[in-house]
C-alpha positions in Angstrom: 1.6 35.2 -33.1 4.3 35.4 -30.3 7.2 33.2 -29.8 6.5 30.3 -27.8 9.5 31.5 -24.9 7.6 35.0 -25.1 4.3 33.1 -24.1 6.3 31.7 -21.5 7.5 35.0 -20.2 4.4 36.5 -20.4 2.8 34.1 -18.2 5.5 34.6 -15.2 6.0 38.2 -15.8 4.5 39.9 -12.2 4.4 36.4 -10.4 7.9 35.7 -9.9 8.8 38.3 -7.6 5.7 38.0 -5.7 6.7 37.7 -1.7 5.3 34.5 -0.8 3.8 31.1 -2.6 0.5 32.3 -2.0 1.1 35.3 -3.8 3.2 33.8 -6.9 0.0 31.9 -7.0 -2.9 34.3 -7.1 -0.6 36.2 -9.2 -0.2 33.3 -11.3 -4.2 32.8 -11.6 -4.7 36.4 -12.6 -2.6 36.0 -15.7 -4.2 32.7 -16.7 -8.1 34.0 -16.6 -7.5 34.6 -20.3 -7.2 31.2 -21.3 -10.4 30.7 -18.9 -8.6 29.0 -15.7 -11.0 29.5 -12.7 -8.8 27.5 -10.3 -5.2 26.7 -8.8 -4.0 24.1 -6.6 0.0 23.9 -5.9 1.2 21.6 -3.6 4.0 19.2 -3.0 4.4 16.0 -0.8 7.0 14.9 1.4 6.4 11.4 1.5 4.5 8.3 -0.6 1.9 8.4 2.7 1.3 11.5 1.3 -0.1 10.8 -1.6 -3.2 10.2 -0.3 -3.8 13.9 1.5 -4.1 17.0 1.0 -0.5 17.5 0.9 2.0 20.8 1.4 0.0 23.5 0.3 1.9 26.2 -1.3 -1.1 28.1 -2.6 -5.1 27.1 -3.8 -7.6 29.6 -5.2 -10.6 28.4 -6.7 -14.5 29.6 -6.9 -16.4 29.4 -3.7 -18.4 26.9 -4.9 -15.0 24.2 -4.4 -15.1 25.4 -0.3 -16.9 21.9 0.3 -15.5 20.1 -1.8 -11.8 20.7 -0.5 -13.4 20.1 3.0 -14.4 16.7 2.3 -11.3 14.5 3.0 -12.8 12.0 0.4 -11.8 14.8 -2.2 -7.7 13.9 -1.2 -8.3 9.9 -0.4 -9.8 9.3 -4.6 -8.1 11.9 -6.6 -5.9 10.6 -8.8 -3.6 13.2 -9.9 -1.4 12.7 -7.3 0.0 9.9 -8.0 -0.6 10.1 -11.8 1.7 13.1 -11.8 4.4 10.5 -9.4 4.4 8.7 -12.5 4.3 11.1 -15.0 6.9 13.5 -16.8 4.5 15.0 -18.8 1.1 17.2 -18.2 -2.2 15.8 -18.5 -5.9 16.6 -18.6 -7.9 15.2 -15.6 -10.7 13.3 -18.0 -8.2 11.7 -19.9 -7.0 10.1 -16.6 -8.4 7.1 -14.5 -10.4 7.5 -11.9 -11.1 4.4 -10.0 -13.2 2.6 -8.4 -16.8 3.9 -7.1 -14.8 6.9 -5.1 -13.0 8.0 -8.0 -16.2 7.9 -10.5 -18.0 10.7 -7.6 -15.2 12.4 -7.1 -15.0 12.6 -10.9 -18.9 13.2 -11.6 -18.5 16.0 -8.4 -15.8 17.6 -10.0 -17.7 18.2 -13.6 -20.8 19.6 -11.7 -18.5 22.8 -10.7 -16.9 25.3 -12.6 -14.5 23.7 -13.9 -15.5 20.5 -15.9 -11.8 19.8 -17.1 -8.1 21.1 -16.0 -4.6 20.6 -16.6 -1.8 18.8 -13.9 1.3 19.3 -14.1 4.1 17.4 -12.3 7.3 19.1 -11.2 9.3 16.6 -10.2 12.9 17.6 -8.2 15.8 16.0 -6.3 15.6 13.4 -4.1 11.8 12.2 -5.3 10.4 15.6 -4.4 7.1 15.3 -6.2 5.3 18.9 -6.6 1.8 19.2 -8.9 0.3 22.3 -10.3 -3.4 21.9 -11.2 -5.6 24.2 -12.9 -9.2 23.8 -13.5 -10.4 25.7 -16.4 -13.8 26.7 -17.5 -13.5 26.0 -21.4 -10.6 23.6 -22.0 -11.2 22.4 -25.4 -10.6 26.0 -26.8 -7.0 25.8 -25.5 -4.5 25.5 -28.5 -1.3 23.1 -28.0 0.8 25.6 -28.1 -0.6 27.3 -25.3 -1.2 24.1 -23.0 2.8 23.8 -23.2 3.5 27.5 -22.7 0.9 27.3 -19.4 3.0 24.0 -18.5 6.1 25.5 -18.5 5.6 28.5 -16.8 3.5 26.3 -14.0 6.8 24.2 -13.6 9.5 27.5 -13.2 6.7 29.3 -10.9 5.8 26.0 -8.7 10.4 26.2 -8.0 9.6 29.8 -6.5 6.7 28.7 -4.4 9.2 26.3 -3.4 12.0 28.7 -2.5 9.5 30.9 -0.7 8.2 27.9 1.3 10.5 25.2 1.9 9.7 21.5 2.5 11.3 18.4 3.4 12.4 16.4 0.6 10.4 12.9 0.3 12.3 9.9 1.8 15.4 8.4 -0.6 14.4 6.0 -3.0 15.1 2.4 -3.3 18.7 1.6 -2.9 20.2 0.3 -6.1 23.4 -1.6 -6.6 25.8 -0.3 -8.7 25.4 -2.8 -11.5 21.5 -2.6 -11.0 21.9 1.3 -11.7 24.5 0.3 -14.3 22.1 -1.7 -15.9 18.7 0.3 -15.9 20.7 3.3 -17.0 21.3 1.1 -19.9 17.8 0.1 -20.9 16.8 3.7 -20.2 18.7 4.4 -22.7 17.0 2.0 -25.0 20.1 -0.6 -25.0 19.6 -4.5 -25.5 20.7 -6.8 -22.6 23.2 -8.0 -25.2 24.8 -4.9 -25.9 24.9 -4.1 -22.0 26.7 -7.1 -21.0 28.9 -6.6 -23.5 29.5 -2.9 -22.4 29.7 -4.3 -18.5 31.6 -7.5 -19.9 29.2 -9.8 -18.0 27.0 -11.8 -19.2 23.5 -11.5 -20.5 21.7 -13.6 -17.9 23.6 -11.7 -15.3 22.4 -8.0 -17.0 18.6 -9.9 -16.9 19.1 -10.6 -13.1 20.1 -7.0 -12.5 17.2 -5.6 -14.3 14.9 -7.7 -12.8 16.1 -6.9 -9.1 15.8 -3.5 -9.9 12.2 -3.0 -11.3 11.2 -5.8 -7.9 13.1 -3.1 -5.5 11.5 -0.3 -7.2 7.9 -1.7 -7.5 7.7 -1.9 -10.7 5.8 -4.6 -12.7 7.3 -3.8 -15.9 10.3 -2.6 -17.5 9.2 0.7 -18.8 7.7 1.1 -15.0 11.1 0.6 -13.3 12.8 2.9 -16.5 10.0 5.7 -15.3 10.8 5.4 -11.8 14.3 4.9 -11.7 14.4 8.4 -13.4 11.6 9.7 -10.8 13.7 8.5 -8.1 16.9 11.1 -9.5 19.1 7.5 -9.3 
């Protein structure tokens, strides 16, 4: 069996050098029909209004049979991945997300009646909040080892940075704007500190490292800790 970085390699080998995003990603698709992917959709957005669109396209290539699909703008307004990937780090399969609500159930039950009943999306996340995703639909999912899902992950991740070189786009707006001590402080419990031991580090007092932490997650939108933790580190702050 090979090395997992010779996996990696593998994958990328003949799409890197490829002239534009378009290419990189039909290149991209080609090498990935072994493991039974039928369809590619890279894109990035530029802004949280985004989210709910098609996006910046850097390249798509699926069956025919997805043409009206993507031309139905219901297909961008109730997919999830979006904004699952915004708060995600890690890939994940599209059934073992949510889909919402009576739009995200068709969209979902539309989806399984093509080609390509289950896929993988992968965020690929960059400074400033730029949010990229790489999702491929594949035709037999479940036969895909572990091994392979993180070698197909990784390679997505370093080929989605060359669509990106090849076809620029604005970064998405700056985050929320932290204090110092509220950056000082969620730095801390990212790093899995008590509020004791962080107002003893800050010399302040523990109440005071609460009220930081708690202005941060409500300037970042987050209901909970772990939410504000997860975007804080989105966010690059």
């Amino acid at each position: 069996m090979p090395l997992f970085s010779t996996r990696v390699l593998d994958l990328i080998e003949g799409c890197h050098d490829q002239p534009s995003a378009a290419g990189v990603g039909a290149a991209f698709l080609h090498r990935l029909g072994a493991y039974g992917v039928q369809a590619l959709n890279a894109r990035a957005y530029r802004t949280a209004a985004e989210l709910g669109t098609m996006g910046h396209v850097y390249a798509r290539a699926a069956p025919a049979a997805y043409d009206g699909l993507y031309a139905d703008p219901r297909f961008y307004r109730f997919n999830p991945i979006p904004r699952e990937m915004e708060r995600s780090i890690a890939p994940k399969r599209w059934t073992a997300m949510a889909w919402p609500g009576k739009g995200g159930q068709w969209l979902l039950r539309a989806m399984r009646e093509h080609p390509c009943p289950d896929g993988l999306a992968i965020p690929c996340h960059g400074p400033g909040g730029y949010l990229g995703v790489v999702s491929l639909g594949f035709e037999r999912l479940e036969s895909l080892a572990p091994e392979e899902e993180r070698a197909i992950a990784l390679a997505a991740i370093a080929l989605h940075a060359r669509m990106r070189d090849l076809s620029p786009v604005r970064a998405r707006a700056p985050g929320p704007q932290l204090t110092e001590r509220e950056r000082d402080c969620l730095g801390f419990v990212a790093e899995g500190w008590s509020d004791a031991r962080i107002a003893a580090r800050l010399g302040i007092g523990t109440a005071t490292v609460a009220t930081h932490v708690v202005n941060a997650r409500r300037k970042l939108g987050a209901r909970t800790r772990s939410q504000a933790v997860a975007q804080f580190l989105l966010h690059g702050l």
